[in-house]
N, C-alpha and C positions, 0 to 999 in steps of 0.2 A: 656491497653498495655500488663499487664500480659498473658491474653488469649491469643492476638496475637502471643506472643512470644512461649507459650506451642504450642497454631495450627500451627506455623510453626514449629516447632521442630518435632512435630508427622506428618508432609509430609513428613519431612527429613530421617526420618526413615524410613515411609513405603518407599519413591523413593528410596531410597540408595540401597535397596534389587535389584531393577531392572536393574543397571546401569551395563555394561559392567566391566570385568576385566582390562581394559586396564591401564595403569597410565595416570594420567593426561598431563605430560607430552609426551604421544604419540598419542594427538591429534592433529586435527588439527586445526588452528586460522580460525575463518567464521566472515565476514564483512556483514551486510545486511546494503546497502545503499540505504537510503529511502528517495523520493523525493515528497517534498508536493507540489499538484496541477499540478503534470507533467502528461502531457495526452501520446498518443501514437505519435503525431504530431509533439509535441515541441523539434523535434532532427532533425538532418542529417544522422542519422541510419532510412534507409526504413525500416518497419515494417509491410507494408502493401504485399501481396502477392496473386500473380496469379495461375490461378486452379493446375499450377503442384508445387507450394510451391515456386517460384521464387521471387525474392524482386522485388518490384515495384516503381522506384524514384516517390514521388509528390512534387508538389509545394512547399511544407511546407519544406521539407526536403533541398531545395536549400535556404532556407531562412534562419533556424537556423545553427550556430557552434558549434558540439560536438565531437571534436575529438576525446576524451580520450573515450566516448561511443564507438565510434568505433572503436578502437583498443580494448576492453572490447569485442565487437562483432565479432572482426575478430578474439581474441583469445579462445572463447567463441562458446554458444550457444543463440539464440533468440528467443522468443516466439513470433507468428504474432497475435495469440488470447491469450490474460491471463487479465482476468477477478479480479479486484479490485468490493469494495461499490462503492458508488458513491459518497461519501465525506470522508471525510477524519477520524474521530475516528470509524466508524464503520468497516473502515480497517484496522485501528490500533488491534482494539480488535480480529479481526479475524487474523489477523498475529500471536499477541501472543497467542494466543489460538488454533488459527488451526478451530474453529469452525463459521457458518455463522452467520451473524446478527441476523437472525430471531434468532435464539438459543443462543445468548449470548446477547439481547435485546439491544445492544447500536445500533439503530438503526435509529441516526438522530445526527448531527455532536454535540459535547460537549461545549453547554455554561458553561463559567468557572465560571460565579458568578448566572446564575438560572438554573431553568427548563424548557429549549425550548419545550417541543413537542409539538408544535403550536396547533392552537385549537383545532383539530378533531383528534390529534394522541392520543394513545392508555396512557394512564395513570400510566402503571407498567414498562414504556420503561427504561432501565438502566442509565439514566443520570447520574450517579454519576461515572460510568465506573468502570475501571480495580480493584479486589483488589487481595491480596494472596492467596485466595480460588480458585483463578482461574488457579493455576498451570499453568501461562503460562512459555515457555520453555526457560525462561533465567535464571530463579528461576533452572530448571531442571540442566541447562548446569552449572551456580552455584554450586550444590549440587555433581556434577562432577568432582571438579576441575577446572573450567575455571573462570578466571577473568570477570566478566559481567561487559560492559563499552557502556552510555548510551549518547550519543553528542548529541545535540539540541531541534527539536521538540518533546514532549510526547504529552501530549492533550490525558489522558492515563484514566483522572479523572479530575470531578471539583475543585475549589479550595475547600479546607477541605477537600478531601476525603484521602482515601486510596490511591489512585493512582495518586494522584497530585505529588508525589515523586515516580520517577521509584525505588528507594533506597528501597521502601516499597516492589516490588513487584519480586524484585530479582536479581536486580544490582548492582554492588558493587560499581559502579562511576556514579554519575551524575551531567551531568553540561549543565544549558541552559535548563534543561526538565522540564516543570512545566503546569499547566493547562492552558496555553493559546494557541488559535488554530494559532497567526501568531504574528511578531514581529511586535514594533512599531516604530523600524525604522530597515534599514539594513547599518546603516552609521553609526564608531563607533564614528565620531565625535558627531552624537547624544546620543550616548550611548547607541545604537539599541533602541532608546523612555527614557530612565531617563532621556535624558537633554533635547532631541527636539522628536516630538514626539506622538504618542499615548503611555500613559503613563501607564494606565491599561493593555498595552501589553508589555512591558518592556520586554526584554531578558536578565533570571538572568543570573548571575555565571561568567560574563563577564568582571568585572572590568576595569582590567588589560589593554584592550583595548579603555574604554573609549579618549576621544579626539585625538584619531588616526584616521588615514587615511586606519585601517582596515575595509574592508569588512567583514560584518557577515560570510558569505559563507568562510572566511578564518582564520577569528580568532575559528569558531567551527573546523574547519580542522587542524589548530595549534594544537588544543587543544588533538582531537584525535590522532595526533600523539606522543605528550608526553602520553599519558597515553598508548600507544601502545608501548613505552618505556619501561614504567612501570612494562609491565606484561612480556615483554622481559628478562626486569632482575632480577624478580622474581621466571624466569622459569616456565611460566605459558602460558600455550595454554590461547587465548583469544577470546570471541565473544563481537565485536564490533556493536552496535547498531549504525549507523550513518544518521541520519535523522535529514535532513537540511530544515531550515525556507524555503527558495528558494523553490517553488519558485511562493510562495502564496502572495498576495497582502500585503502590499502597493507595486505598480509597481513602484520603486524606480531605479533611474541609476542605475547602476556600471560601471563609466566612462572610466575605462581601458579597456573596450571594444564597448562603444559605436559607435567607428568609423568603426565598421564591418556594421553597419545597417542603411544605409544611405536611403530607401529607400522610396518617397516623398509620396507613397500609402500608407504607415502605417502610423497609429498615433504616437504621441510620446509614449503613453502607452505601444505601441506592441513591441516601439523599446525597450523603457526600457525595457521588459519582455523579451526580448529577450537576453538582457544582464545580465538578473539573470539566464536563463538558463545558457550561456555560463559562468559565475562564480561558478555553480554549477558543470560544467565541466570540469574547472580548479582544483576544487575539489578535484575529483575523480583521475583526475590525478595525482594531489600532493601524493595522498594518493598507487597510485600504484606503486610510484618514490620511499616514502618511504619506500614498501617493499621492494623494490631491492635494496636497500642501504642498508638494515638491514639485507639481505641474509633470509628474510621469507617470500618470495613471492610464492616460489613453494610449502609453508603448509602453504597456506592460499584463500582460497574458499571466491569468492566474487558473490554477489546478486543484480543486483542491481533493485529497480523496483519504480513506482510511486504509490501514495498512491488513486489516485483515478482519472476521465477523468480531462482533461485538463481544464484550467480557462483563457488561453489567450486571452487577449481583441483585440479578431477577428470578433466580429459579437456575435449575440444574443444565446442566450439559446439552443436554438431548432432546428438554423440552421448547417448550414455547412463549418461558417467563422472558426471558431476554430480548428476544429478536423478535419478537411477535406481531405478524402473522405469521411468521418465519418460525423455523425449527431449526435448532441448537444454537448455539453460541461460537468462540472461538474455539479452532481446535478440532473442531468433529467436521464431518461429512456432509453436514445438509445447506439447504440454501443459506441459512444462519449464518455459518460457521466460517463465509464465503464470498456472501455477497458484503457490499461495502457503498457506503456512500461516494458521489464522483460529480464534480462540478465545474464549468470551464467556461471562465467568462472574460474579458480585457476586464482590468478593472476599471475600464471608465468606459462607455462604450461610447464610439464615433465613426458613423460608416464613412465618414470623411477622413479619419486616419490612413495616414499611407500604410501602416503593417496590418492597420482593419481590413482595408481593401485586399491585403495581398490574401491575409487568413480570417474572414468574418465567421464569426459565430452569433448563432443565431440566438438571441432573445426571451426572455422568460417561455422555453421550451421542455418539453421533455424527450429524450429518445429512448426507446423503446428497445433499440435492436442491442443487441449485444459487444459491450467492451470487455477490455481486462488489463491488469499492471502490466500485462507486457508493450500494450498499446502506447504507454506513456514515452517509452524513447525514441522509435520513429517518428513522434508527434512532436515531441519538445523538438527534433533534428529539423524537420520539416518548418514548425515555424521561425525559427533560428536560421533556416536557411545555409542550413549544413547538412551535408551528405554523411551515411554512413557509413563506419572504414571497410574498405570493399571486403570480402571472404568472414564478415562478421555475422554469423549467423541470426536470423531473425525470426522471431514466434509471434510476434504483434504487427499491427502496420499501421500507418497513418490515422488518425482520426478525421481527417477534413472533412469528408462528405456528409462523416454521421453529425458531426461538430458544425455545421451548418445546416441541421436538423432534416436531413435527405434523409433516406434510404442507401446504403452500400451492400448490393446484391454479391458484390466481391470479397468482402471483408468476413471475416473466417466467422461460423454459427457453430460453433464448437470452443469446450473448454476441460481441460485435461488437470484436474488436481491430486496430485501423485503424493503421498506421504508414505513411505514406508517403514514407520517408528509406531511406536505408542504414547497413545497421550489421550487427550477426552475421545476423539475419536484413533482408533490404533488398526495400524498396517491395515491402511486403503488405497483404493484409486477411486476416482471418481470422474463420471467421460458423460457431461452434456453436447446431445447432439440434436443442435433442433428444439422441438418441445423434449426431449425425451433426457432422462436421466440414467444413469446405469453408478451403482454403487458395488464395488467388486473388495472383498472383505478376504485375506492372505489367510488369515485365521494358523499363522505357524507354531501353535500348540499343537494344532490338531490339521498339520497343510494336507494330509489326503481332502479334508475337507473344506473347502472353500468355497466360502457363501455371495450371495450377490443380492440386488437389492434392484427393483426397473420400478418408475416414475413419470408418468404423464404430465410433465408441469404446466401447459396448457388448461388443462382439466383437474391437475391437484399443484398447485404452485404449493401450497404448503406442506407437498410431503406426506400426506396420513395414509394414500392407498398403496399399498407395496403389490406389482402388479407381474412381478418376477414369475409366477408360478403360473397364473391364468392368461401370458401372453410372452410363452417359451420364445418364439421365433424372434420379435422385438429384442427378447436378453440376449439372445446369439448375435443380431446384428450387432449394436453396442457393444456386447461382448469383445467380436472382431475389428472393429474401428477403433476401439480404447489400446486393443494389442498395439496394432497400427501405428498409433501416435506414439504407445510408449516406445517401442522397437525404433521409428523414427528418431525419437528423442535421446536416445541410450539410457533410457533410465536404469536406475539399478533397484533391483526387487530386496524384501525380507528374507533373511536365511532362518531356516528352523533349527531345532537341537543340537543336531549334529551337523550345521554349518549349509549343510546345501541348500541351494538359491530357490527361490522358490516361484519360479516366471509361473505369471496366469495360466491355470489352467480351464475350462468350463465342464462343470458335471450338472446333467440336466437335476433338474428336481422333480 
């Protein structure tokens, strides 16, 4: 405990040096609201878009209710491509870090009581997750002056670690975060799992709500609004963590909206799911109501994004019930499995604002060019007006240019999702570059042989033409560029049978 407390005091030191003159009281409040298992799909906000950047309604989008996204998007900016993991702690870690999997090794979703990296995954993969050494930037916004305030899901670290308490790694409030990746129940008559339930997934910190007719999605949105109180009358800019159980499995009702989803094609699962989304979206709007009751809506920046593809029980893994026009879901390889909803708007907007002025975002837009979770900490720094701690490695960069609906010819067209476990999709890489996709498949049953996968998404955004064999030279290049980033990044590969590592190799086809 003692060392702890010295290593953090000697970060505190060196960061303080870097930090902006400004007082603390002239920043401004950032919300990042983080949604577990929300794909690109599961809204009524279009996200998909046509060759000149236009929104494109699909099906999916007439089937969910999320209004409060869309008024977030009309007042706002949207991303059509922004790039999450493809489960959920691996995007955790690269949020609060800013850095990709392959380089901060949690690279396979966080069993809270072993070590998953199922048989053929790499042996020094980060299972234990997040701790203080990792400077991620709520620690930073902390050391700044900002109340750090941490609502619901972490899944940040197993139990006993370090990071099993966001408290440890640089929050000053946590309630409901602790090492488990989904509730066991979302009813507080269960006592979200103490009373009825999966019991090893219990939702702490909740008390209070037991044998009510609260909904989880609204006793953590209670909560965050008292504590958004708090820092109000402490005289304290705030960064709000708000990441909701919602709206990962068990597909449990929320009966105050079930009667929007009548529709005799879905299962009752999709309906339920459907209704966790929309309480998710009730949420959000609570939370934008109680800015403007409190008069801090216009110095206060909200984020809002999913934490990795979609999980709605629409159809299987790999296909195109889920995500659709998208292929897979969570977990696997494809744009599904991957892409994620991303939205960033003040919640009041006023070009007359001083913190408008200094970071404007542009206006019921859409951007085109390409984001990703690693992008969120340099951004949240930047509008904060805090530097990052120097020799901290960085995989993302600022949003400003694109967040003011430009073009950033600077900002990296590339994205690198490294899994080296099994699971819906098992022992991948995956390296867009450009329009182009390259899908590189370890295959360590059988590692002499390792498969691969190339993709025009320009020309096939959905994935159906595998273009691997009839355009050899295109595989070689991504081929080489995907090394590049891994070797850059230190990732660590799958080991086969008898333990040896199995780094990319390319065998023509």
């Amino acid at each position: 405990m003692n060392n702890r407390i010295v290593s953090r005091s000697l970060m505190g030191a060196l960061c303080s040096a870097y930090f902006t003159t400004v007082s603390a009281q002239e920043r401004p409040n950032i919300i990042v609201f983080l949604v577990d298992d929300m794909g690109l799909m599961d809204t009524s906000v279009p996200f998909v878009t046509d060759e000149n950047g236009n929104a494109q309604r699909q099906q999916l989008n007439d089937w969910y209710r999320t209004p409060n996204m869309e008024r977030l998007a009309n007042q706002g900016i949207l991303f059509s491509t922004f790039y999450a993991q493809s489960v959920s702690s691996p995007s955790r870690a690269s949020i609060m870090t800013g850095q990709n999997a392959a380089r901060h090794r949690t690279t396979n979703w966080i069993n809270a009581e072993s070590n998953n990296r199922t048989p053929y995954g790499p042996f020094d993969w980060n299972w234990k997750g997040l701790t203080h050494q990792d400077m991620i930037y709520p620690y930073l916004l902390q050391q700044a002056g900002y109340k750090t305030i941490h609502v619901g899901k972490a899944h940040f670290g197993c139990l006993k670690s370090e990071g099993e308490n966001p408290t440890n790694l640089g929050f000053d409030v946590n309630i409901a975060g602790s090492a488990i990746g989904h509730p066991g129940s979302y009813h507080g008559e269960n006592g979200y799992g103490w009373i009825k339930g999966q019991r090893a997934r219990a939702v702490p910190d909740l008390e209070q709500y037991h044998k009510t007719h609260t909904f989880l999605s609204d006793a953590l949105t209670l909560e965050a609004g008292k504590e958004i109180e708090k820092a109000v009358a402490e005289k304290k800019p705030f960064y709000l963590n708000m990441a909701h159980y919602a709206v990962h499995s068990p597909f449990e009702t929320d009966e105050r909206f079930i009667s929007h989803y009548t529709d005799p094609n879905k299962s009752q699962q999709a309906r339920a799911f459907a209704t966790l989304i929309e309480g998710m979206d009730k949420s959000l709007g609570d939370i934008l109501d109680k800015l403007e009751d409190m008069g801090i809506a216009e110095n206060t920046l909200i984020i809002f994004l999913g934490d990795n593809g979609g999980d709605a029980p629409l159809g299987d893994a790999a296909d195109y019930g889920s995500s659709a026009p998208f292929k897979g879901k969570k977990g696997s390889e494809y744009e599904g499995g991957v892409r994620v909803p991303f939205i960033v708007s003040w919640a009041h907007p006023n070009p007359n604002n001083k913190f408008q002025k200094v970071y404007p975002i542009a206006r019921n837009a859409i951007q085109t060019q390409m984001g990703t979770v690693m992008d969120i900490y340099p951004t949240v720094l930047s509008v904060a007006g805090v530097k990052p701690a120097p020799n901290h490695i960085l995989d993302g960069a600022d949003l400003r240019k694109l967040l003011k609906g430009q073009r950033d010819k600077k900002h990296r067209d590339d994205f690198l999702m490294h899994f080296p476990h099994e699971h819906r999709g098992s022992y991948f890489t995956s390296y867009r570059k450009g329009d182009w996709k390259f899908i590189y498949y370890y295959n360590p049953q059988t590692p002499e042989a390792p498969t691969y996968k190339l993709f025009n998404l320009s020309e096939d955004p959905y994935e159906k033409n595998d273009l691997s064999k009839t355009n050899q030279q295109k595989a070689k290049e991504l081929f080489r560029l995907m090394v590049q980033r891994l070797e850059k990044e230190q990732a660590l590969y799958p080991v086969d049978a008898d333990k040896n590592v199995l780094s990319p190799i390319f065998v023509a086809e």
